[in-house]
C-alpha positions as CSV (number, residue, x, y, z in Angstrom):
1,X,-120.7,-101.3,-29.2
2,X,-119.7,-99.8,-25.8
3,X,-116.6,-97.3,-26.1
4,X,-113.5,-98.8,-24.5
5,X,-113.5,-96.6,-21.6
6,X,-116.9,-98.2,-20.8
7,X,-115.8,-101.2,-21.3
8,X,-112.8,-101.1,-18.7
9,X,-115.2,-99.2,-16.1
10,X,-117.6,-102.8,-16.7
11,X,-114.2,-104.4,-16.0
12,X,-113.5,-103.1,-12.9
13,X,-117.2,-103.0,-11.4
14,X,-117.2,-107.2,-12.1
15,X,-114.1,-107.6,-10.0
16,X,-115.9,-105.5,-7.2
17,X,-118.1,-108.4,-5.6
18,X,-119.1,-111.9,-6.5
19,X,-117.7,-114.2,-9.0
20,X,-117.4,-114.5,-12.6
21,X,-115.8,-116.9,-15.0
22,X,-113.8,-115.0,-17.9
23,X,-113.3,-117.6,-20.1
24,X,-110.3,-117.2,-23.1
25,X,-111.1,-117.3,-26.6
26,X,-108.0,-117.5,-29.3
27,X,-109.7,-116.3,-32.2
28,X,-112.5,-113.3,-33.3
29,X,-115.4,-116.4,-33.9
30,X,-114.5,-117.6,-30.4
31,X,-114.4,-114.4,-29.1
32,X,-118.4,-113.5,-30.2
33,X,-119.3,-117.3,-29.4
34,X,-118.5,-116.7,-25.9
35,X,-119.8,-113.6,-25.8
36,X,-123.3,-115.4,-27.4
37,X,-123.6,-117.7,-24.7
38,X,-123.9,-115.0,-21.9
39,X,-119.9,-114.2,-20.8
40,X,-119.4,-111.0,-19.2
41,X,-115.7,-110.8,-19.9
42,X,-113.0,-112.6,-21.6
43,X,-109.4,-113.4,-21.7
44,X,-106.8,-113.9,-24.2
45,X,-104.9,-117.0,-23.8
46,X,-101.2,-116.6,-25.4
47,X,-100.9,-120.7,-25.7
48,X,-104.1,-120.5,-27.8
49,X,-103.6,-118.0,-30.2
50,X,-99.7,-119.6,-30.5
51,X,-101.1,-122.8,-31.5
52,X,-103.7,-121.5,-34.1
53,X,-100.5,-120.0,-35.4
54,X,-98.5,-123.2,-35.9
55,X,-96.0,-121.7,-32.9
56,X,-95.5,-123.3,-29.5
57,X,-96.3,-121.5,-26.6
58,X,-94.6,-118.6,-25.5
59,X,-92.7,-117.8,-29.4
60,X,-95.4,-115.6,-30.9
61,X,-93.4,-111.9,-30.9
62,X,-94.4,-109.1,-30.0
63,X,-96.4,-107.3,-31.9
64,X,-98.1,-110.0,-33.7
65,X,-99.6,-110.3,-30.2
66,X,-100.2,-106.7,-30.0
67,X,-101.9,-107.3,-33.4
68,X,-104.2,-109.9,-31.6
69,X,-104.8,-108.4,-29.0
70,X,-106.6,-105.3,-30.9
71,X,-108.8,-107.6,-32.9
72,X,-109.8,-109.4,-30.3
73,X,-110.5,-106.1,-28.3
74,X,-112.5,-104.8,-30.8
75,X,-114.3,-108.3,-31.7
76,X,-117.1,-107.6,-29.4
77,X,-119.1,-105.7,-26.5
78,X,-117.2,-107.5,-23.3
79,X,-113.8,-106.3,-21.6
80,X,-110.8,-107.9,-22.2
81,X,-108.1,-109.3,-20.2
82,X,-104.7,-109.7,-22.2
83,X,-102.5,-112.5,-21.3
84,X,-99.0,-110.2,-21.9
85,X,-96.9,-112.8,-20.9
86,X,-93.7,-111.2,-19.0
87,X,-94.5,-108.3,-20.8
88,X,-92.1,-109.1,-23.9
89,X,-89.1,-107.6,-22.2
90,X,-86.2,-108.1,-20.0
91,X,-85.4,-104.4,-18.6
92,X,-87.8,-102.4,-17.4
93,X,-87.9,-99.5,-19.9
94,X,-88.7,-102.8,-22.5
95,X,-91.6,-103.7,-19.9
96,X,-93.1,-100.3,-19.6
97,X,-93.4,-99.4,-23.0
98,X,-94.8,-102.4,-24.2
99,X,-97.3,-102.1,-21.7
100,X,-97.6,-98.7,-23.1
101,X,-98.4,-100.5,-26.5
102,X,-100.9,-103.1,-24.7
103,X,-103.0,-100.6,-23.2
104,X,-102.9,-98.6,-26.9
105,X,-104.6,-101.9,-27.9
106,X,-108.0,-101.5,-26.3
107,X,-107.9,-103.9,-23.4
108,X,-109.4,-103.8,-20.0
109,X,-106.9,-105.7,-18.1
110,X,-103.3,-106.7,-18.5
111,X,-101.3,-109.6,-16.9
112,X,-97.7,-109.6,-16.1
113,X,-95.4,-112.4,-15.6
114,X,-92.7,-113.0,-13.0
115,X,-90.7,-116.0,-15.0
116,X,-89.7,-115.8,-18.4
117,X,-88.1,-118.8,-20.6
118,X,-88.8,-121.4,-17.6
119,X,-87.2,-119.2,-15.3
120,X,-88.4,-117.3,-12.3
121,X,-87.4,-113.6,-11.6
122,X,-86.1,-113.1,-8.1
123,X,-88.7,-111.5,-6.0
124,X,-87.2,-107.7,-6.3
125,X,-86.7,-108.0,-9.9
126,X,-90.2,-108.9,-10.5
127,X,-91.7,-106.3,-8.6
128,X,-89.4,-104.0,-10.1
129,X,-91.1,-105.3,-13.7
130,X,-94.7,-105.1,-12.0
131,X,-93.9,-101.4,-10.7
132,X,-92.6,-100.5,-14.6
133,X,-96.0,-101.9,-16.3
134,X,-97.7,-100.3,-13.1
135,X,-96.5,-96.8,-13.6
136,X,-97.2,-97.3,-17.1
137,X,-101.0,-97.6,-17.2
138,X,-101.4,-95.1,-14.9
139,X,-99.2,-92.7,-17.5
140,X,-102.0,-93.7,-20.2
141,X,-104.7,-93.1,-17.9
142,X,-104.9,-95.4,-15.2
143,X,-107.8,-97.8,-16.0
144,X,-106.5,-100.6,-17.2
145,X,-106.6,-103.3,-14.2
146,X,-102.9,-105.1,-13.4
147,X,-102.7,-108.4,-12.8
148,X,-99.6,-109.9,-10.9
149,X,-99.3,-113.4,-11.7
150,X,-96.9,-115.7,-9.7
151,X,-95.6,-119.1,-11.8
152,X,-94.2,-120.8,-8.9
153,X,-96.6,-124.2,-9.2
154,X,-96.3,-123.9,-13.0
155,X,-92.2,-124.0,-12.8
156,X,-92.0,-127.0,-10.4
157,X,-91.9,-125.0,-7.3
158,X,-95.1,-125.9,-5.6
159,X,-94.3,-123.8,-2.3
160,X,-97.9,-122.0,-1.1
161,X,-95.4,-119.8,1.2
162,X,-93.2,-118.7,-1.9
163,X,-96.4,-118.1,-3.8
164,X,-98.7,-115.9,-1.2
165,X,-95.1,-113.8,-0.5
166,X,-94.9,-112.7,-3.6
167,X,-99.0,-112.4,-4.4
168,X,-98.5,-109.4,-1.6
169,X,-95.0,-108.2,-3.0
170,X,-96.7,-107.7,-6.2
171,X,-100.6,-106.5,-4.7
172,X,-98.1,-104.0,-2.9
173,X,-96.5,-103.0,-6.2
174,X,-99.7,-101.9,-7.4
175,X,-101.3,-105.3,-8.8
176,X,-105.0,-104.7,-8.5
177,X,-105.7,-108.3,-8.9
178,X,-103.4,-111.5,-8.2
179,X,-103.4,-114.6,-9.8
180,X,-101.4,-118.2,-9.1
181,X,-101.8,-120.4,-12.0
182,X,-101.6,-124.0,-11.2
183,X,-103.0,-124.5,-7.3
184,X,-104.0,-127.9,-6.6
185,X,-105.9,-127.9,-3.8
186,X,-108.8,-126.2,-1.9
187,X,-106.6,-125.5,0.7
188,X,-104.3,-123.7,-1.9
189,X,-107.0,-121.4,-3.0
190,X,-107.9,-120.3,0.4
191,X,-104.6,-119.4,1.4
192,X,-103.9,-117.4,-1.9
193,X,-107.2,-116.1,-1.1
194,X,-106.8,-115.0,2.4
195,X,-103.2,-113.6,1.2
196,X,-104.9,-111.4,-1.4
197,X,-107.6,-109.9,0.3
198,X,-109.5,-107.0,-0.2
199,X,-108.0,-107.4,-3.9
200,X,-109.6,-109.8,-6.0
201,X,-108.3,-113.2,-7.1
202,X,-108.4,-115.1,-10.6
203,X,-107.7,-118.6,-10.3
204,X,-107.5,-121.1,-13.5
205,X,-109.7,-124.3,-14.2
206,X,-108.0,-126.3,-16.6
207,X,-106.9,-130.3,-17.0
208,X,-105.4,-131.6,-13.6
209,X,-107.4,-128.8,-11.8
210,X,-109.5,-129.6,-8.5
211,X,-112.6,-130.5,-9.4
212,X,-114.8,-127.6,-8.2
213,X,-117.8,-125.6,-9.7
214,X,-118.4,-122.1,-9.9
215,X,-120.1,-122.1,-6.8
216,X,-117.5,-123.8,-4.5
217,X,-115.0,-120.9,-6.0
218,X,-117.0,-118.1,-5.2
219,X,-117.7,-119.8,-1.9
220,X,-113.6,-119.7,-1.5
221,X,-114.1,-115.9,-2.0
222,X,-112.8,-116.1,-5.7
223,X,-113.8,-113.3,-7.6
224,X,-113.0,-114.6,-11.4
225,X,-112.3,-117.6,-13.2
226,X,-110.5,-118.3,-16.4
227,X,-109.2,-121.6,-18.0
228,X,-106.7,-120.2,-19.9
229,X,-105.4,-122.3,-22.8
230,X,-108.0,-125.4,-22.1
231,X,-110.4,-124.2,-24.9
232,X,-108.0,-124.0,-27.1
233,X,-106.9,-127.7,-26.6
234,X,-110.5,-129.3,-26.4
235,X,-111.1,-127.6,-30.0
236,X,-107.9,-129.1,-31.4
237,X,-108.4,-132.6,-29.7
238,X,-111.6,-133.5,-31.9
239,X,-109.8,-132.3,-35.5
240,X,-106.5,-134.2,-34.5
241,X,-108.6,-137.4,-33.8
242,X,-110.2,-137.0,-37.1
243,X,-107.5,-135.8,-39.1
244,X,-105.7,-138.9,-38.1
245,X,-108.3,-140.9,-38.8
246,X,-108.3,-139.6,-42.3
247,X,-104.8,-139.6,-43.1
248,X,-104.3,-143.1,-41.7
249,X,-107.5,-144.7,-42.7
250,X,-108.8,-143.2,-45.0
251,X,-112.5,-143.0,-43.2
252,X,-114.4,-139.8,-43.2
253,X,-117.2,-140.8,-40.8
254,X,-115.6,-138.7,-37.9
255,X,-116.6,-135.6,-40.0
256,X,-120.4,-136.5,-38.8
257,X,-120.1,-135.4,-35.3
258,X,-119.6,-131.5,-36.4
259,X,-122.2,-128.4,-36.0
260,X,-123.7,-127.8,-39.4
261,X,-122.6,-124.9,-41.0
262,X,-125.7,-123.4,-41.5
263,X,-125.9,-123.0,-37.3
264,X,-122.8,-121.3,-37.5
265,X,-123.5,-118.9,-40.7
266,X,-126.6,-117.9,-39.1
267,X,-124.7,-117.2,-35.3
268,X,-122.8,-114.6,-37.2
269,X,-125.0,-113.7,-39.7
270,X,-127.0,-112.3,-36.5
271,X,-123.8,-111.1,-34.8
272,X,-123.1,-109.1,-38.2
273,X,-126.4,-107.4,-38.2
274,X,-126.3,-106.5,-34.5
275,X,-123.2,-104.8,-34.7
276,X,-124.2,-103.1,-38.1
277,X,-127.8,-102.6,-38.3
């Protein structure tokens, strides 16, 4: 397995040209799934891993999340991004050293917030926050990448001028890569896009996104791609369905459609054996 610090220089080198989805696993058998199908990076999703913990998004603490974070760092051979939320902290002595304990955890990259509890930061106050977790990594040694995220559409406050001023508040503050859940539109992207440049820009496909490929992204000039919680949610949709099915009438025949275990005990039977042979 590559070291960590080889890990975060594979990190930065994909977010130097071209484009790359970084999809976001919740779990460690996610995790080495995605990384079996030919990923070159993934991304924790804090809605995921809440829901496989019976918690809503947004209430898993702190370091039970620092906890996750770790495993999944250390699940497998590809860099990881850590969703870190607003960075578990209001002040920003809170921010910085729990960045401090986010970069301890092995990852490669670490997102910061600018709205906590449905409520956006002014623009100072969350570049304050980005400059505390920016200052931070660089205390530990400076390779982790930042990631300013702005949660204007995902608040209700759809304004592309709000969004792109503070993608460059935050790129100034030392963001190396921005990110704007929630765009709607082509036209979105672009602007975020043009806003960014020369730093690199994640943008999310999930439900209600536009319907784009790969290819049209990185034609946009999108460097990654992640879909955040979406995974999560098409894994649960199928064992809801059936569960219901169960409990309400009492038929089993929805257990059919499922991959046999045998598939799945021999995909990690191999991933065992590669990591200890």
């Amino acid at each position: 397995m590559p070291t960590i610090a080889e890990k975060r220089a594979t990190f930065r080198k994909l977010h130097e040209s071209g484009c790359f989805v970084i999809p976001n696993p919740w779990d460690v058998g996610s995790a080495r799934y995605l990384q079996h199908v030919g990923f070159k990076a993934l991304a924790s999703t804090s809605a995921g891993f809440a829901f496989a913990q019976g918690r809503p998004d947004g209430a898993v603490p702190r370091d039970m999340m620092l906890a996750h974070l770790h495993e999944l760092a250390h699940a497998c051979d590809l860099p990881l991004n850590a969703d870190f939320e607003a960075g578990y902290a209001d002040g920003l002595a809170g921010v910085a050293e729990n960045v401090r304990l986010g970069v301890d955890t092995g990852v490669s990259g670490l997102s910061i917030e600018d709205a906590a509890n449905r409520r956006l930061y002014s623009i100072d106050d969350a570049v304050a926050r980005l400059k505390a977790a920016r200052d931070a990594i660089d205390k530990a040694g400076g390779d982790v990448m930042l990631v300013g995220r702005c949660e204007c559409f995902l608040l209700g406050r759809p304004d592309i001028d709000e969004t792109v001023a503070r993608l460059r508040a935050y790129s100034n503050a030392g963001a190396d890569c921005l990110y704007a859940p929630g765009l709607k539109t082509r036209e979105q992207i672009e602007a975020v896009v043009k806003a960014a440049g020369p730093k690199p820009v994640n943008v999310i496909m999930s439900s209600g996104a536009p319907p784009l490929t790969v290819a049209d992204l990185a034609a946009l000039g999108v460097r990654r791609i992640s879909v955040g919680g979406a995974l999560a949610r098409v894994a649960w949709l199928p064992v809801m369905r059936v569960a219901r099915q169960i409990a309400e009438e009492g038929r089993f025949d929805g257990l059919n459609d499922s991959i046999p275990g045998a598939e799945l005990n021999a995909l990690f039977r191999d991933d065992l054996k590669t990591r200890n042979p």
